[in-house]
C-alpha positions in Angstrom: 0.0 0.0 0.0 1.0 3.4 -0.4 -0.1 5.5 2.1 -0.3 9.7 1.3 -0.9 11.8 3.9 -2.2 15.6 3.0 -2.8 17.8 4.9 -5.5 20.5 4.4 -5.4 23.5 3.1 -5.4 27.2 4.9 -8.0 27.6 7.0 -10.1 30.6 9.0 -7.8 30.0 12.4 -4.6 28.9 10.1 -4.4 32.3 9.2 -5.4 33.9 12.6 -2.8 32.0 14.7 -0.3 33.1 11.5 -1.2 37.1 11.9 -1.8 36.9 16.0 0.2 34.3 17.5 -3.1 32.8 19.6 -6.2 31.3 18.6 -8.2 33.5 21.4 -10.1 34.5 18.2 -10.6 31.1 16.5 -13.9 29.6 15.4 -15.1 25.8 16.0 -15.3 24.3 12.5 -13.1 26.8 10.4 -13.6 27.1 6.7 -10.4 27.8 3.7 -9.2 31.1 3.6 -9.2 32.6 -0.1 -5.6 31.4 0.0 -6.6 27.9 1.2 -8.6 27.6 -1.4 -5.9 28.7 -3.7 -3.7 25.7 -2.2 -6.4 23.2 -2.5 -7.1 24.3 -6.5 -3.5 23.6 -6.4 -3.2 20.8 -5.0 -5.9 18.9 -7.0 -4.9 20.7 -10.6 -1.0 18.4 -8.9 -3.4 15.1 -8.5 -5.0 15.8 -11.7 -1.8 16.2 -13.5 0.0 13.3 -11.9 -3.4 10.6 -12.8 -3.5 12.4 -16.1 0.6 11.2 -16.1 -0.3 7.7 -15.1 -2.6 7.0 -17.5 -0.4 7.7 -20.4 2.2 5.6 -19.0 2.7 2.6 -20.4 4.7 1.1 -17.2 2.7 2.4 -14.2 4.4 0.5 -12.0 8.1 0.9 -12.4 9.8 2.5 -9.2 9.1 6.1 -8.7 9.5 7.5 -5.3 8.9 11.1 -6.3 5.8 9.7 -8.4 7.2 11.1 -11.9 4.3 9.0 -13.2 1.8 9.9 -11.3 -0.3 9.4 -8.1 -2.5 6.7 -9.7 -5.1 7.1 -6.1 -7.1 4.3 -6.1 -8.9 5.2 -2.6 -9.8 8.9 -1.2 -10.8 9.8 2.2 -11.1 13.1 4.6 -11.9 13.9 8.3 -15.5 15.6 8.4 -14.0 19.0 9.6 -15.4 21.3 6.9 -11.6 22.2 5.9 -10.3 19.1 5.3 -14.0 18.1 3.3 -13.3 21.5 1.2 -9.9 20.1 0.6 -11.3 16.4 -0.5 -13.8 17.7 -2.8 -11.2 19.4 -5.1 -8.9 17.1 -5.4 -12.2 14.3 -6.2 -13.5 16.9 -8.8 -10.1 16.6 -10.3 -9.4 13.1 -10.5 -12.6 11.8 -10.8 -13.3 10.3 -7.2 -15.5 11.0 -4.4 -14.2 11.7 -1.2 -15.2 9.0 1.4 -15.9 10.6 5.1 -13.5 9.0 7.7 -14.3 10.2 11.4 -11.4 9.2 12.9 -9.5 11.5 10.7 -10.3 14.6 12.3 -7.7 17.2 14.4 -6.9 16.7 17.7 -9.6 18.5 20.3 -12.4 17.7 18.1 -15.0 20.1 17.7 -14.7 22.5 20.6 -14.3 26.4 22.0 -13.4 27.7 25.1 -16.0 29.2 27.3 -15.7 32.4 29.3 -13.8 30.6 32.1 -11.3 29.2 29.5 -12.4 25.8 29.7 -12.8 24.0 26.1 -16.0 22.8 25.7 -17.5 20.0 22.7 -19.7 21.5 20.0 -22.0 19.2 18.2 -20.3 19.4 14.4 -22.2 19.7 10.9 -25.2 17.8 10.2 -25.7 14.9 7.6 -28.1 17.6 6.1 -25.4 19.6 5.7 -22.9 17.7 3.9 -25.7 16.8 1.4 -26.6 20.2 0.9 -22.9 21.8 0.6 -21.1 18.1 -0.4 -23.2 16.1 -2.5 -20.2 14.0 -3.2 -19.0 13.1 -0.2 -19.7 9.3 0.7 -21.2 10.0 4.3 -21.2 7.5 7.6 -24.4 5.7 8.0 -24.0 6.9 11.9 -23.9 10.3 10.9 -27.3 12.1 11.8 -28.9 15.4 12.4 -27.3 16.4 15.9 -24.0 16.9 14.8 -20.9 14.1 14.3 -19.4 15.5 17.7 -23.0 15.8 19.6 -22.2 15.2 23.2 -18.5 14.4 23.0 -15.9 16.2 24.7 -12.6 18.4 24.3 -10.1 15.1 23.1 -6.8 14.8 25.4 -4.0 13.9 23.9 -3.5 10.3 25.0 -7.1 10.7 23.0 -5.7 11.5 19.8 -3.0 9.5 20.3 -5.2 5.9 21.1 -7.1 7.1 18.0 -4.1 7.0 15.7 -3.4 3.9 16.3 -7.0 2.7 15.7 -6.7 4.7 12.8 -3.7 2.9 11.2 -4.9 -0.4 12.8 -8.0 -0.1 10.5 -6.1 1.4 7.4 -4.0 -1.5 7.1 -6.6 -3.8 8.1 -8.7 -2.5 4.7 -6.0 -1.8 2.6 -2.5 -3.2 3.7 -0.8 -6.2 1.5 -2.5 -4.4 -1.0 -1.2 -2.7 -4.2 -3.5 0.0 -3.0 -2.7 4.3 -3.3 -4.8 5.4 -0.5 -5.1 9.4 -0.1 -6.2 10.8 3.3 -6.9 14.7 3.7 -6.5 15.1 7.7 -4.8 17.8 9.7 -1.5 18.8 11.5 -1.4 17.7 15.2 -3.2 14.5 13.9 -0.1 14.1 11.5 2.3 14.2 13.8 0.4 11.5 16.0 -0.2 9.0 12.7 3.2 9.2 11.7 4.8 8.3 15.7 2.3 5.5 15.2 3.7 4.7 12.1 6.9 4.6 13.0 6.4 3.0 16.8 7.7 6.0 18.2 7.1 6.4 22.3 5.2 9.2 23.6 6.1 13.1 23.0 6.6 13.6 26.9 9.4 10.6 26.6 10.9 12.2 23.2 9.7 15.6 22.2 10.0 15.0 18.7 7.4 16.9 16.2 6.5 16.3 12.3 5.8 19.7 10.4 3.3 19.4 7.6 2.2 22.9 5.6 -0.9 23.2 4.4 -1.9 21.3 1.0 1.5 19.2 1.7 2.0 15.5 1.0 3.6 13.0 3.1 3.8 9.1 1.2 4.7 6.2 3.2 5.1 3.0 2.1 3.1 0.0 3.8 4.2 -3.3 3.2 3.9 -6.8 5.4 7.9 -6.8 6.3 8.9 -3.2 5.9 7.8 0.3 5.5 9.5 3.0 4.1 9.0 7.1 4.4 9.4 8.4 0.5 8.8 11.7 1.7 7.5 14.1 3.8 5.9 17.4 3.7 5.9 18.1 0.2 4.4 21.0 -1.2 6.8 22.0 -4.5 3.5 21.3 -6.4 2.6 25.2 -4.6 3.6 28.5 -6.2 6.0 30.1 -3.6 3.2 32.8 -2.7 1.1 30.0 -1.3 3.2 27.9 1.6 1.8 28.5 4.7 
């Protein structure tokens, strides 16, 4: 299997924690800035070039760790934060797939915002209405229902996030490893950091403070295989005109 992580593109509180340093200001479910939606036009016109690429290749499967050839994505899923769904749906419009709705993909905290004593408090999340409405496209969970995909859960800790990356690469490999799958997942920075020290049976951040940068729009592939896995690369993002890394 090979595994590509990307990370959404620029969103609402991206850009406030960029201009003021806190996120006193930021909003519970943010949506892409005008640049992030730049990125993510970017992005999927990348993907669409790189399928276009494969399918004019006679030998799709020669070795190509920088993916000359193309991405060839054969499975296309997103965390149901409205960023990350924003960022699924171009890339899908440009290669031709629909973006599947994975839960356990979304940012650490979950749907939340701090009250007026500071405490950070769950917020219910968009509706299935919603996503039908706004995101025809997107392949929806059958649990998903009117009161919100957070309803009644709380602020997520991070031995939270952490227990869900695991369960998160548990299940990835159980659908799609020892498979010649290419299996695209839009998810989110802190998240990132927690798949990958699953990945790579790393031990906790308090035991080794050790953190994986991803920009906005940028690509991390990693190889899955039975006996071995190997990092291609990380945090790509030459696809973006310079004007656009964030």
């Amino acid at each position: 299997m090979q595994f590509y992580f990307i990370r959404h593109a620029q969103s609402q509180n991206n850009k406030l924690w960029d201009e003021t340093g806190t996120d006193a200001a930021r909003v519970e479910d943010p949506e892409l800035t005008m640049i992030g939606q730049q990125q993510a036009q970017s992005v999927a016109e990348f993907m669409r070039t790189a399928q276009a690429k494969a399918a004019a290749d006679n030998n799709p499967h020669r070795h190509d760790p920088q993916n000359v050839h193309g991405l060839q994505l054969t499975h296309l899923y997103c965390s149901l934060m409205t960023r990350a769904v924003q960022t699924a749906t171009a890339i899908g419009a440009a290669v031709g797939m629909s973006p599947v709705a994975w839960p356990d993909l979304h940012e650490h905290g979950g749907i939340y915002l701090a009250n007026a004593a500071g405490e950070r408090e769950g917020r219910p999340g968009k509706t299935r209405s919603y996503f039908q409405t706004n995101f025809p496209h997107l392949q929806l969970p059958d649990s998903l229902d009117e009161q919100g995909w957070w309803h009644c859960r709380p602020f997520e800790t991070w031995d939270g996030c952490n227990e869900r990356a695991e369960r998160f690469v548990a299940e990835l490999i159980a659908r799609h490893g020892n498979t010649n799958d290419r299996v695209g997942v839009v998810s989110h920075g802190a998240f990132y950091s927690s798949v990958m020290r699953c990945i790579l049976k790393m031990p906790p951040y308090d035991d080794y403070p050790l953190w994986f940068t991803l920009n906005n729009a940028a690509i991390t592939r990693v190889d899955i295989a039975p006996k071995e896995t190997l990092v291609v690369y990380m945090n790509r993002c030459d696809f973006l005109p310079r004007t656009l890394v964030s």
